[in-house]
N, C-alpha and C positions, 0 to 999 in steps of 0.2 A: 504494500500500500504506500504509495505516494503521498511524501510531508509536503504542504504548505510552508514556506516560510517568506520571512521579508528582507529584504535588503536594503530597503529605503534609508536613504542617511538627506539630513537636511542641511544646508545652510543658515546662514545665517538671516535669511529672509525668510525663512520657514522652520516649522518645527513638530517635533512630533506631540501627541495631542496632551501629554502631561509638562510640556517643556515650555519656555515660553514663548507668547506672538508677539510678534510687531507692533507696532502701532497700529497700521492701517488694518491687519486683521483684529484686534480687540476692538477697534469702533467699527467695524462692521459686525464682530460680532454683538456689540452691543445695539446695533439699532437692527440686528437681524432678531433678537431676544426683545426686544419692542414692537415691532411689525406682526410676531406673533403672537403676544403678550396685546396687542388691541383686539385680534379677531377672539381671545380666549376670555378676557376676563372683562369686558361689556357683556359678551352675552351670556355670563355666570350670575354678574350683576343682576343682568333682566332676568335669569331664571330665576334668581331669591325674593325679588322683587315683587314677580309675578310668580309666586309659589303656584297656584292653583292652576292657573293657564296653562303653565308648564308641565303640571300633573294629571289634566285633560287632554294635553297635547300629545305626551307620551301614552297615554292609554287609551287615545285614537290609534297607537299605529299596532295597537293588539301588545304591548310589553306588559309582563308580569309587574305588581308590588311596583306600580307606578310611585307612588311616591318616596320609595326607595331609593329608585332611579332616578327621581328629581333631587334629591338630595346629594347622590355619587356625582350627578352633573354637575352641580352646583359646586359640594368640594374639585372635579376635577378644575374644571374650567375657570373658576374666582380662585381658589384658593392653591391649585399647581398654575394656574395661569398666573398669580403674583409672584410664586416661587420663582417660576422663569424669568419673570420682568425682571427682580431683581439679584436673581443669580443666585439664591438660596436652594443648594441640594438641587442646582438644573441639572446634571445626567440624568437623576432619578423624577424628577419633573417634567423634564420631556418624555421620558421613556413612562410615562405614565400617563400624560398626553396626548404621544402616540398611539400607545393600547388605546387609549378611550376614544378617539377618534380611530383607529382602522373597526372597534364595535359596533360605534353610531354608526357610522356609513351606508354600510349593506341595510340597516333598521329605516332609516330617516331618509334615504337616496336610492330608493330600489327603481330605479330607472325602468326595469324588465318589468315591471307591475305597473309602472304610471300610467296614467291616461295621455293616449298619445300627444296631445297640446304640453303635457308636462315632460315629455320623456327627455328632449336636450335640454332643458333648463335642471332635470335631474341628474340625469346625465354627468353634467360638466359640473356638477357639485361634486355627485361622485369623486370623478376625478379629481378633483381639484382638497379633496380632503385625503386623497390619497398621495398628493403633491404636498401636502401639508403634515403629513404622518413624515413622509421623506423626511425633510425638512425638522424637523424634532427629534427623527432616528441620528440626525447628524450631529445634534446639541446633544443627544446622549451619548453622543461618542466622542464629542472632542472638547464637551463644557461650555462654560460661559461665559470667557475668555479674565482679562485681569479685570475687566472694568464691573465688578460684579464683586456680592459677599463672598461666594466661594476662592474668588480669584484674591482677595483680602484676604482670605485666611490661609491662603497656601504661601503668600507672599512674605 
């Protein structure tokens, strides 16, 4: 059986994912941990907000112990969603984000089921949460750079 291994060795322009970034990478990844941390923790907000709506809404799509689920959404989305914005335990915040988005997806974006007028506007939600899992799988794998609590505490 064939090993895997790596050889990558970096520069000083680059570095491997516990070492340190540049500049222009920690403020990228700091407004890339922003850009996400808008689409997560607004609409965490509107779910607690909107308790009830949010607990009718998921138990239109047929989910068990709705308002179970409004409450996990609520924790992921407001409360891993701040984790991320501010870099507190993001590997395990994204990577908890991601779960919770590749879940919702298939549930709330069933494209193959909508009614034809909704199927590309489902569609490309789909998709586009699944662009967005990417995207959080990468913050759990290489953190939240210096500009952030985690990157304070290692520093």
């Amino acid at each position: 059986m064939a090993t895997l291994t790596s050889s990558v060795s970096f520069s000083s322009s680059g570095s491997a994912a516990d070492g340190p970034l540049n500049a222009a990478q920690n403020l990228f990844t700091l407004v890339g941990r922003v850009l996400i941390a808008l689409l997560f923790v607004p609409a965490g907000w509107g779910k607690l907000v909107g308790f009830a709506g949010t607990v009718g809404y998921i138990a239109s799509k047929g989910v068990p112990l709705a308002e179970v689920c409004a409450a996990a959404a609520i924790f992921a989305e407001l409360g891993l969603g701040l984790a991320l914005l501010v870099g507190f335990q993001a590997r395990w915040a994204a990577l908890g984000l991601a779960l919770f988005t590749l879940v919702i997806t298939p549930i709330f974006h069933n494209y193959w089921a909508a009614p034809q007028p909704q199927v590309m506007m489902q569609q490309l939600n789909f998709f586009k949460n699944l662009a967005i899992a990417g995207g959080l799988l990468a913050f759990a794998s290489f953190g939240a750079g210096a500009f952030s609590i985690d990157g304070r505490r290692r520093g």
